[in-house]
VOBA-1610 file (N, C-alpha, C; in pm, whole numbers, padded with zeros to 5 digits, always signed):
BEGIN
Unk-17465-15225-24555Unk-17472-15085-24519Unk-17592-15019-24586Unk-17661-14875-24497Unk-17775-14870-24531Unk-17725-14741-24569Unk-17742-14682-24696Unk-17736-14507-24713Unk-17880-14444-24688Unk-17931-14329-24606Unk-18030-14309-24590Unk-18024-14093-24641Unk-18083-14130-24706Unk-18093-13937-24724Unk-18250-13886-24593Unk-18221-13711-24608Unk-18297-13716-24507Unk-18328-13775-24357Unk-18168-13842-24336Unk-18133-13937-24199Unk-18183-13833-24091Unk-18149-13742-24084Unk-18188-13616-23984Unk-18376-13574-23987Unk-18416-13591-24041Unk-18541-13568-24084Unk-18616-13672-23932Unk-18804-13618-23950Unk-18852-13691-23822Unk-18836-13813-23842Unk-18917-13880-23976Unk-18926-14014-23967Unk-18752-14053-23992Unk-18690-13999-24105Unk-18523-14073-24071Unk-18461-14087-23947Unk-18514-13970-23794Unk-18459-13998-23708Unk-18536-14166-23623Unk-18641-14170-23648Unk-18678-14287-23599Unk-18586-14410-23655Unk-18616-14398-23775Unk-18545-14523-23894Unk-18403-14563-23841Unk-18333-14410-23833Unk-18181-14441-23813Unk-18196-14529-23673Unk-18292-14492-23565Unk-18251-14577-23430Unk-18250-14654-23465Unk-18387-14741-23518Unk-18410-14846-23506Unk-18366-14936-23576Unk-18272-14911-23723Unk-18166-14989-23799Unk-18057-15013-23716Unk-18024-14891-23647Unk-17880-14889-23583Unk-17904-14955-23454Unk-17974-14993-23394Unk-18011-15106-23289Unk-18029-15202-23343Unk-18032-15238-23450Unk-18044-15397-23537Unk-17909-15411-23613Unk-17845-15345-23569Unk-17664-15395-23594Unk-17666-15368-23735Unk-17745-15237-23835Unk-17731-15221-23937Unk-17604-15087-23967Unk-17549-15064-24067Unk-17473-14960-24054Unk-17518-14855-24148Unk-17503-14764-24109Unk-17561-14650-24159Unk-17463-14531-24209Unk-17514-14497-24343Unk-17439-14405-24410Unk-17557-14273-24462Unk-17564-14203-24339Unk-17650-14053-24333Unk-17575-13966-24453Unk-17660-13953-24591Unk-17615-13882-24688Unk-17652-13747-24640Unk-17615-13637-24651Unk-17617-13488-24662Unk-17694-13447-24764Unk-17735-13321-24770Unk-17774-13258-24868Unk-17684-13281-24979Unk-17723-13306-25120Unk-17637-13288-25240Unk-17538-13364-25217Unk-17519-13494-25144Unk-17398-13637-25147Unk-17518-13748-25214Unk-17462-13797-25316Unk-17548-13895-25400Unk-17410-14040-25391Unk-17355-13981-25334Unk-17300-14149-25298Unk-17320-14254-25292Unk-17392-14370-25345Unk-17408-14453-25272Unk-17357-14597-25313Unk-17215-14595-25372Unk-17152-14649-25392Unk-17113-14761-25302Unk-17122-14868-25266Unk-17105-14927-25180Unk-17227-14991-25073Unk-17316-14922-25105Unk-17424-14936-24968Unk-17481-15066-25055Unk-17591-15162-24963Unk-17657-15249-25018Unk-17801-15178-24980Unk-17839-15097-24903Unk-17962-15078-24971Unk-17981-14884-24953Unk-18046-14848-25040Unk-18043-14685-25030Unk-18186-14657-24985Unk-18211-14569-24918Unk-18369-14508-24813Unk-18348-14369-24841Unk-18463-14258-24928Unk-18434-14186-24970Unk-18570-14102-24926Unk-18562-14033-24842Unk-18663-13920-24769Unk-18627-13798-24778Unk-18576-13723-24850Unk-18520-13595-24804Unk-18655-13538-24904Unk-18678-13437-24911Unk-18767-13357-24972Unk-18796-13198-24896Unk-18815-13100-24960Unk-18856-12996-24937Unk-19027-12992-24885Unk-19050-12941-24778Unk-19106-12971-24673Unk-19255-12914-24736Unk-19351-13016-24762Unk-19532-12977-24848Unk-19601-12853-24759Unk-19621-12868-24636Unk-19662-12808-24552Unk-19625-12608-24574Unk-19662-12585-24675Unk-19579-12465-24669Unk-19702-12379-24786Unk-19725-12229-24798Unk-19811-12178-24882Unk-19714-12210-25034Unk-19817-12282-25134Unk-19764-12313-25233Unk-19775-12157-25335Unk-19683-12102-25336Unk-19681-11992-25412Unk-19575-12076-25543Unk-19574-11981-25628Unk-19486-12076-25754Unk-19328-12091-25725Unk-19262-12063-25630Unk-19137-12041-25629Unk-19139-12190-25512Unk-19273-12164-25433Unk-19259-12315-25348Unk-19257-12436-25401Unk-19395-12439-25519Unk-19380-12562-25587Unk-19248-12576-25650Unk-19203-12497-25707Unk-19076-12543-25811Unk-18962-12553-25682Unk-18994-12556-25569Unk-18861-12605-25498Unk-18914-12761-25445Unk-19048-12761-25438Unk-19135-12866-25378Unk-19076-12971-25535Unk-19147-12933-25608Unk-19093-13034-25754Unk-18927-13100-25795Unk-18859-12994-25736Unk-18727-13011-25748Unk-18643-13119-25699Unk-18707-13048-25490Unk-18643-13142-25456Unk-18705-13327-25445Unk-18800-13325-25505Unk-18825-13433-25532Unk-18788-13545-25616Unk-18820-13488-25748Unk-18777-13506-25896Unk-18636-13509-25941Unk-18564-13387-25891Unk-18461-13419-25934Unk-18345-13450-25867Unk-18390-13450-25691Unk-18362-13472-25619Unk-18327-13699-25651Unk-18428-13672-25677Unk-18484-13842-25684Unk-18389-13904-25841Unk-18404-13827-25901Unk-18267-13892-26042Unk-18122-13856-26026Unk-18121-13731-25910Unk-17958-13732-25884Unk-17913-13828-25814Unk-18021-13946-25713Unk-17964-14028-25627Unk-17932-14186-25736Unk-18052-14148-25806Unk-18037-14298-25914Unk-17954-14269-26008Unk-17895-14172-26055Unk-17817-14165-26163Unk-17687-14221-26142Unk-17625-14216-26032Unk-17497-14269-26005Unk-17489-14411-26017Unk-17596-14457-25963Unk-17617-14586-25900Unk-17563-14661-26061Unk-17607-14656-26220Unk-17505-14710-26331Unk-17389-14710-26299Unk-17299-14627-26249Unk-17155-14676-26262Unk-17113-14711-26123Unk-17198-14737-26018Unk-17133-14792-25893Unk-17087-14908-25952Unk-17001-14941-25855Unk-16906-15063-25855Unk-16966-15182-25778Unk-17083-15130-25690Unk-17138-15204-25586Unk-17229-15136-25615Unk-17409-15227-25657Unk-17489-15129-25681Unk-17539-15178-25516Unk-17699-15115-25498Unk-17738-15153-25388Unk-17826-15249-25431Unk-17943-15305-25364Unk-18041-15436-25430Unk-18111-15356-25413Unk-18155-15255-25310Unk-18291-15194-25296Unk-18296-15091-25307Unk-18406-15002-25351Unk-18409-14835-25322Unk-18565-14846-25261Unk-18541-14788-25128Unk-18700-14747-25088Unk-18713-14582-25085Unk-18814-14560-25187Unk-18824-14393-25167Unk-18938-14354-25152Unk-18907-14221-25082Unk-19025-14132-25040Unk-19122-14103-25135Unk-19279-14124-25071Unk-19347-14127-25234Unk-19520-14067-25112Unk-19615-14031-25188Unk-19721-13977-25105Unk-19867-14047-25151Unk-19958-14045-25085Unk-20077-14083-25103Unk-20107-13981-25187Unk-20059-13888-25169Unk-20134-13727-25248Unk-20101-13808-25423Unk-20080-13904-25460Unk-20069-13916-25576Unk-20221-14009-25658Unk-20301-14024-25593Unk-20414-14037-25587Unk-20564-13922-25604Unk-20515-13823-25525Unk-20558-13751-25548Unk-20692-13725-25494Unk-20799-13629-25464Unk-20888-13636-25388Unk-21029-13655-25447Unk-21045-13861-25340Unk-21124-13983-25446Unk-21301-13980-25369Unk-21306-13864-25265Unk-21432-13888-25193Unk-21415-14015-25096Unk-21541-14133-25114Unk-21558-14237-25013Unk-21508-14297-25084Unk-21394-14319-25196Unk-21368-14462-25292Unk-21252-14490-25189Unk-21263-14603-25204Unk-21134-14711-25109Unk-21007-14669-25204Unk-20920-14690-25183Unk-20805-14667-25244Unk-20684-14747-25199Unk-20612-14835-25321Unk-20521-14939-25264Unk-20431-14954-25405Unk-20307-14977-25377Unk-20217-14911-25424Unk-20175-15021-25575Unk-20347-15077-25637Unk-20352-15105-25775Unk-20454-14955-25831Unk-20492-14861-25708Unk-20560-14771-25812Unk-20543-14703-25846Unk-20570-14620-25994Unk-20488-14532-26040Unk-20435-14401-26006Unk-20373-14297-26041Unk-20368-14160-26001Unk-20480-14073-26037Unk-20471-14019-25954Unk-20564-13874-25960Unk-20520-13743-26008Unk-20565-13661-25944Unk-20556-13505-26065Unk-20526-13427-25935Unk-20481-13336-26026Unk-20398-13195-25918Unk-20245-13214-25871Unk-20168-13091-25793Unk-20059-13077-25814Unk-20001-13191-25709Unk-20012-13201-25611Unk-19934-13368-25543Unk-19990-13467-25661Unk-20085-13519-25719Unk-20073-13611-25833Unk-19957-13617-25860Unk-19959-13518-25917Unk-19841-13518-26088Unk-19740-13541-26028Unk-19705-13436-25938Unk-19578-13442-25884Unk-19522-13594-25843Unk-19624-13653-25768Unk-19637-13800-25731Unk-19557-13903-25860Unk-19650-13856-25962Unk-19689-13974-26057Unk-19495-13953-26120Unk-19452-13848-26153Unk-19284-13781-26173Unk-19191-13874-26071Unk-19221-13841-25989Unk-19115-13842-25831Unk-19143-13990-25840Unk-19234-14072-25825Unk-19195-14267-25885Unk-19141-14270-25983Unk-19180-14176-26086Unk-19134-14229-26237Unk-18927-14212-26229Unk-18914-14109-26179Unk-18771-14082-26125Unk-18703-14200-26047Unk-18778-14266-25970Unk-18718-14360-25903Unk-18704-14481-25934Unk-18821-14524-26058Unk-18841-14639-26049Unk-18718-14653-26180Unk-18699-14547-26243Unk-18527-14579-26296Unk-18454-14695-26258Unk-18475-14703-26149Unk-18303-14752-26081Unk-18363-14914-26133Unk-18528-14955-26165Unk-18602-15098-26167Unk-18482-15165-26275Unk-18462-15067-26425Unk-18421-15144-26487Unk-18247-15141-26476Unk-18175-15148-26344Unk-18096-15146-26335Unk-18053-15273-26246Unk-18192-15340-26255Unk-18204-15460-26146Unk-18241-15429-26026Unk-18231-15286-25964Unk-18284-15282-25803Unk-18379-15293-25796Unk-18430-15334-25669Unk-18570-15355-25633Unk-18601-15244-25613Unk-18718-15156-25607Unk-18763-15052-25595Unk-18909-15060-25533Unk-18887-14965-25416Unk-19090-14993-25343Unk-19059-14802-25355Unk-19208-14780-25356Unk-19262-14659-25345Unk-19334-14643-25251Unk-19267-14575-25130Unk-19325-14512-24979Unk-19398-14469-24977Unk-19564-14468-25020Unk-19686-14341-24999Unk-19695-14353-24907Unk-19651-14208-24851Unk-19678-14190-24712Unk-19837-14119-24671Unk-19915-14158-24579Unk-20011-14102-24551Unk-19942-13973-24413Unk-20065-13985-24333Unk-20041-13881-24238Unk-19930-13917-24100Unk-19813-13909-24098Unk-19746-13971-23972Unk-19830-13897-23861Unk-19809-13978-23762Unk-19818-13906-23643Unk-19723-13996-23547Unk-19634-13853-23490Unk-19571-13871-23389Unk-19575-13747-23293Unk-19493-13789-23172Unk-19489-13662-23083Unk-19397-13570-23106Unk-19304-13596-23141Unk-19178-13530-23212Unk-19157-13507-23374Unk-19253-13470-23432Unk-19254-13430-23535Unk-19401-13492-23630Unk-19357-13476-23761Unk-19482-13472-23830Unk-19619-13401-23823Unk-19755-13445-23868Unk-19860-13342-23826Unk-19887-13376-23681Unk-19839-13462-23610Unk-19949-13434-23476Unk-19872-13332-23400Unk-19792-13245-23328Unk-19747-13162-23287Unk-19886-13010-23308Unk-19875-13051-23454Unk-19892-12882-23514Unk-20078-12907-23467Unk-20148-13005-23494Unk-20255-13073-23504Unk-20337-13058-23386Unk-20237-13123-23286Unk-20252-13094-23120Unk-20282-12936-23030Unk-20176-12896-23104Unk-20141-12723-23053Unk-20327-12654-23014Unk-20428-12612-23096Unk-20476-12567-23116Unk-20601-12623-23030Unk-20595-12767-23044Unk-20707-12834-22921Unk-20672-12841-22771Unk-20466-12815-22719Unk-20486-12779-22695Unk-20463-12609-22556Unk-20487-12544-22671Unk-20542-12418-22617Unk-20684-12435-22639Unk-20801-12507-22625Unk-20929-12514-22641Unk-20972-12410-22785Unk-20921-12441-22903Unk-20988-12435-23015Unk-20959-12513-23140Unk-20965-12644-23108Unk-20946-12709-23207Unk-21101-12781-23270Unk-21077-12792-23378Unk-21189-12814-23466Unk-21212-12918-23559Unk-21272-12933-23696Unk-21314-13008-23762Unk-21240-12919-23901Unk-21188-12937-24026Unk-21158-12868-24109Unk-21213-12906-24226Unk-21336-12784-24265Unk-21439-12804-24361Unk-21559-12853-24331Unk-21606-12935-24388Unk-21713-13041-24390Unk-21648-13150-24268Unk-21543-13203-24276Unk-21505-13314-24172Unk-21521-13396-24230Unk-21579-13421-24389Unk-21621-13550-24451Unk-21499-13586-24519Unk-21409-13541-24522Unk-21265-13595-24569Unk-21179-13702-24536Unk-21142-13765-24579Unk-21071-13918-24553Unk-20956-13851-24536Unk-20906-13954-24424Unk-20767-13897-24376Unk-20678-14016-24350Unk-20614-14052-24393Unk-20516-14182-24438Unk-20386-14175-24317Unk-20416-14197-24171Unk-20305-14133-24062Unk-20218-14279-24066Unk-20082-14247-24006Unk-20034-14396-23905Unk-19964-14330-23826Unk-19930-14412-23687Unk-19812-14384-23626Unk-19686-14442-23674Unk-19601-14338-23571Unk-19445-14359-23665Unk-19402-14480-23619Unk-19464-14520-23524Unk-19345-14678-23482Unk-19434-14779-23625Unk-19560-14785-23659Unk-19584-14840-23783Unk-19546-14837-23919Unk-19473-14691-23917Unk-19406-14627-24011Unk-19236-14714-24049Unk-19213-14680-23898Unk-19048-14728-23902Unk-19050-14894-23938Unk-19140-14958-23875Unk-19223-15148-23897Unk-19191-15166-24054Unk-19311-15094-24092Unk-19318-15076-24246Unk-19216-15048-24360Unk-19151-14977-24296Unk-18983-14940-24400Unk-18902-15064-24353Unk-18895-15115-24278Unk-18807-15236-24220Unk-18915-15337-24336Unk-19032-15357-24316Unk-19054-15469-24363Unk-19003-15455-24513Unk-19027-15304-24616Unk-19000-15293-24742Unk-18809-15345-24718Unk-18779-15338-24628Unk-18587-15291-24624Unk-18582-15484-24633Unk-18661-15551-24573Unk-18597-15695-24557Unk-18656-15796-24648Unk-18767-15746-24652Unk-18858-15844-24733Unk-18861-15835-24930Unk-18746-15928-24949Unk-18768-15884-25139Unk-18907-15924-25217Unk-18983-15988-25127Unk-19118-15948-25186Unk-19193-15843-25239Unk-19143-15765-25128Unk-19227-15639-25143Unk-19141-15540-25246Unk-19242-15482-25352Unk-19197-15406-25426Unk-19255-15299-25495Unk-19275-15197-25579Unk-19346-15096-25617Unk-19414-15013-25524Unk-19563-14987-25534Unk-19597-14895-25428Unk-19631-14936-25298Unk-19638-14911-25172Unk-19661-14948-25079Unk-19742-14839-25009Unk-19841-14887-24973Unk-19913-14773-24904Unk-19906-14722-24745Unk-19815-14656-24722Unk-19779-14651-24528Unk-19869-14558-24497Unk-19946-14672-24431Unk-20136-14611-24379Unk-20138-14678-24321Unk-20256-14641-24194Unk-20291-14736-24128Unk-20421-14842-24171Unk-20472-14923-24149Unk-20549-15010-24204Unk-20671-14890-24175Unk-20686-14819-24074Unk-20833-14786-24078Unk-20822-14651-24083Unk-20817-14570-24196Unk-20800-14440-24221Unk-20935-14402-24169Unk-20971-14222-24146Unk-21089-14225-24088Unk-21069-14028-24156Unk-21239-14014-24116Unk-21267-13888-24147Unk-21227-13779-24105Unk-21221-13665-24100Unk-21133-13547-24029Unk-21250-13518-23919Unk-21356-13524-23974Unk-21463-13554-23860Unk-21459-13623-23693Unk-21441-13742-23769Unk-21375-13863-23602Unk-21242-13821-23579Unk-21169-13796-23685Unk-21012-13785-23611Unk-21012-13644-23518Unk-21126-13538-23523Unk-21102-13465-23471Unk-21188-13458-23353Unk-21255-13525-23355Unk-21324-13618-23238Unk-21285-13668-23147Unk-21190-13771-23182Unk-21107-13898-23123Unk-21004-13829-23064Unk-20922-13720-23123Unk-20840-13606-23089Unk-20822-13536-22978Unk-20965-13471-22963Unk-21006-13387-22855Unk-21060-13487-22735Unk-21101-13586-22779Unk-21120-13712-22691Unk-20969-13764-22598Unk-20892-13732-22661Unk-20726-13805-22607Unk-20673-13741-22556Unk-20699-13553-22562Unk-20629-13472-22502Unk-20734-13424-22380Unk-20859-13443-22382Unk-20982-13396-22281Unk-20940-13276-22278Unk-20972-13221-22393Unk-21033-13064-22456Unk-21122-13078-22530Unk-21183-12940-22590Unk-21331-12934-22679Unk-21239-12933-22759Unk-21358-12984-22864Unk-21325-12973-23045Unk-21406-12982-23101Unk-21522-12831-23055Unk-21636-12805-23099Unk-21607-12726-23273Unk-21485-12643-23271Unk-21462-12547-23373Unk-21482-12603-23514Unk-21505-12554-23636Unk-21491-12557-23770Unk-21402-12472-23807Unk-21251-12455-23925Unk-21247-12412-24028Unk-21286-12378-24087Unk-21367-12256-24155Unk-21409-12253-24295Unk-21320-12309-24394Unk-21348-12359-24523Unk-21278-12319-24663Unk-21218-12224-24647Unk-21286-12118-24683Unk-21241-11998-24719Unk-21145-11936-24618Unk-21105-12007-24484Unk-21048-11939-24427Unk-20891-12012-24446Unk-20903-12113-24504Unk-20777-12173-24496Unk-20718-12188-24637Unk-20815-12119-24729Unk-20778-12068-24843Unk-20707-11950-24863Unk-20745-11835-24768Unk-20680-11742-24709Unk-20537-11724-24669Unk-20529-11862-24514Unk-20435-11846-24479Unk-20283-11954-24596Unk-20405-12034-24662Unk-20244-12143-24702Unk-20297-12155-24900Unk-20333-12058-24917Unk-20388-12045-25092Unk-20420-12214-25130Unk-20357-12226-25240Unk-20387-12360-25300Unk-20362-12480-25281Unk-20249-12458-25115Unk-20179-12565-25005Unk-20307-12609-24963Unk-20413-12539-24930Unk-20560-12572-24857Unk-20626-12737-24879Unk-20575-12710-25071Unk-20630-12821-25114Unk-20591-12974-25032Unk-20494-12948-25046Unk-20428-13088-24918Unk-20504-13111-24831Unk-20490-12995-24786Unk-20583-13032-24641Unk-20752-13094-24608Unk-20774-13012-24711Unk-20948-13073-24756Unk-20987-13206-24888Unk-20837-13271-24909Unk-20926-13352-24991Unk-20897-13475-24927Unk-20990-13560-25007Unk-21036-13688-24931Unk-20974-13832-24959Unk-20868-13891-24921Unk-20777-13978-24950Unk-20831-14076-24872Unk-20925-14233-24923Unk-20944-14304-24829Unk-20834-14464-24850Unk-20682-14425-24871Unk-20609-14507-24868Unk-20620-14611-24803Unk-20601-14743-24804Unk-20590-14869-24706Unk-20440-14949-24808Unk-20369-14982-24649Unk-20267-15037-24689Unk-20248-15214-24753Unk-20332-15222-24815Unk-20418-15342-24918Unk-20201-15437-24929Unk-20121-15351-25009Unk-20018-15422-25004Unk-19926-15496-24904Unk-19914-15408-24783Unk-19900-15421-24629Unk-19967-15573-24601Unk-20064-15554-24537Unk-20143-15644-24560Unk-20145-15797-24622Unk-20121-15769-24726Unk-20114-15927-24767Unk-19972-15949-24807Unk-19882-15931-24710Unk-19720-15951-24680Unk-19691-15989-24500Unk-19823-15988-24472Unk-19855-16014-24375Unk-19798-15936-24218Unk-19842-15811-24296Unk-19757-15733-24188Unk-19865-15664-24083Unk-19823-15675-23921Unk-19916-15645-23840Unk-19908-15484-23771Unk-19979-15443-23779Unk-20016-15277-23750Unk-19943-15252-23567Unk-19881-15229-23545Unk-19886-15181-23390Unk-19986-15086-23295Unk-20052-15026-23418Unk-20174-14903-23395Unk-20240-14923-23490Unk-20349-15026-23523Unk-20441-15049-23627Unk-20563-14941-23624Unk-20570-14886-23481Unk-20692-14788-23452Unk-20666-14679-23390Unk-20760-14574-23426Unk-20649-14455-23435Unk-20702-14402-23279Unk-20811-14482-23232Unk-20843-14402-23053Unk-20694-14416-22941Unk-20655-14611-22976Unk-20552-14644-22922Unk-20360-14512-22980Unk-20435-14545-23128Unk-20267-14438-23141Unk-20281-14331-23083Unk-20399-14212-23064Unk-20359-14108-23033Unk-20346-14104-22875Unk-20398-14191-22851Unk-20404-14207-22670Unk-20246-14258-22620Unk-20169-14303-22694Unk-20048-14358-22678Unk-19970-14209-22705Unk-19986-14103-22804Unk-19946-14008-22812Unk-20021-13913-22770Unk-20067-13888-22681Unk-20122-13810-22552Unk-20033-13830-22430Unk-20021-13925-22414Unk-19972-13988-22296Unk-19835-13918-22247Unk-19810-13861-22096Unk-19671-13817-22126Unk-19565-13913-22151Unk-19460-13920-22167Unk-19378-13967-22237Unk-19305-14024-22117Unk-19257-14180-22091Unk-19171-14201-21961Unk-19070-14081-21912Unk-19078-14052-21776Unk-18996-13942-21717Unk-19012-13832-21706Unk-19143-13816-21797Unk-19158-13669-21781Unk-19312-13631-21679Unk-19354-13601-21613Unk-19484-13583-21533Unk-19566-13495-21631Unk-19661-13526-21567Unk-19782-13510-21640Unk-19867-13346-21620
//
């Protein structure tokens, strides 16, 4: 049995299909149920949602539900009766921090600023459960993209009504995958006891905000002549901005040599697959 927090969530709703079509059973924790007494492996996504103006009342809910979110699920796990073998938890590239053109693979160290820290906490919380014997991988998630949730929805919107753009310079590394590589990837951490500590869920060929917004407007056949300023998205999202403009050139280096194969290794093919209308629906 699989306990999954955040089961309702975008990527948990993928996860849950695709376990529960592989004859797995599933135990969708709720908000504030740390149960997981019984399960053999625990999948732990719930978090208070980054995407939001970080004013101080956001971070400390952003920190919370992470952190302590993340030791209320391992704390039980000492006196289960049945521990689980695995914990895979939600964990971010933002813990790296913004590296310019440096490659980044998940022997390199952390970086500076507030997803860092928070990052570098929210493993340290999880990886608890290591000396309890569970296996433990750390989910850095890069950018999902799906049609039903994550950034491509919000991403799309704006190119198109014909003003979508480049944000900043465009020289920013952008660490994307699609979600069916996403859901691949948590299956491979869920089966494979090889795999353990951080895992980087990226696609092999992360790319600039430049091409992605290129390749973008390319998939939807709209312009995506526009720029962002800085300053304008400093405006609208204060010190959230920073996310958006720094430069994460993650590669999934661990992935990789576990021999796991990308379903969307390139991001012209992913976004063209998510352009596409969706069977049944016309175009």
């Amino acid at each position: 049995m699989v306990a999954i927090t955040g089961a309702a969530g975008f990527i948990g709703r993928h996860l849950t299909s695709r376990l529960t079509a592989s004859g797995h059973e599933i135990r969708a924790l709720p908000r504030g149920n740390t149960n997981v007494d019984g399960a053999n492996a625990v999948i732990h996504l719930a978090g208070e949602n980054i995407a939001q103006r970080w004013t101080k009342a956001a971070k400390a809910r952003i920190r919370s539900s992470r952190i302590d979110g993340t030791r209320a699920l391992v704390s039980p796990i000492v006196n289960a009766s049945h521990r689980p073998s695995v914990l895979l938890c939600a964990s971010a590239v933002g813990i790296y921090g913004s590296r310019g053109d440096q490659i980044l693979t998940e022997a390199s160290s952390p970086g500076d600023g507030f997803l860092a820290d928070l990052t570098i906490e929210w493993e340290a919380a999880a990886r608890a459960a290591d000396t309890l014997g569970v296996r433990v991988v750390h989910l850095r998630f890069g950018v999902v993209l799906g049609r039903d949730g994550g950034a491509y929805p919000k991403m799309a919107r704006p190119f198109r009504l014909g003003v979508g753009g480049r944000l900043g310079s465009g020289k920013q590394w952008m660490p994307w995958i699609h979600i069916d590589d996403v859901v691949n990837l948590i299956v491979l951490a869920l089966e494979n006891d090889s795999v353990r500590g951080p895992l980087n869920v990226t696609s092999p060929s992360p790319a600039t905000n430049a091409d992605f917004t290129r390749s973008l407007a390319r998939s939807l056949h709209r312009p995506g002549f526009m720029t962002v300023p800085r300053f304008a998205l400093e405006l609208v999202l204060g010190e959230m901005s920073d996310a958006l403009l720094s430069s994460t050139r993650a590669v999934p280096e661990a992935a990789l040599a576990a021999g796991f194969t990308f379903r969307y290794p390139g991001l012209e093919a992913a976004l063209a697959h998510l352009a596409a209308p969706e069977v049944g629906q016309s175009s």
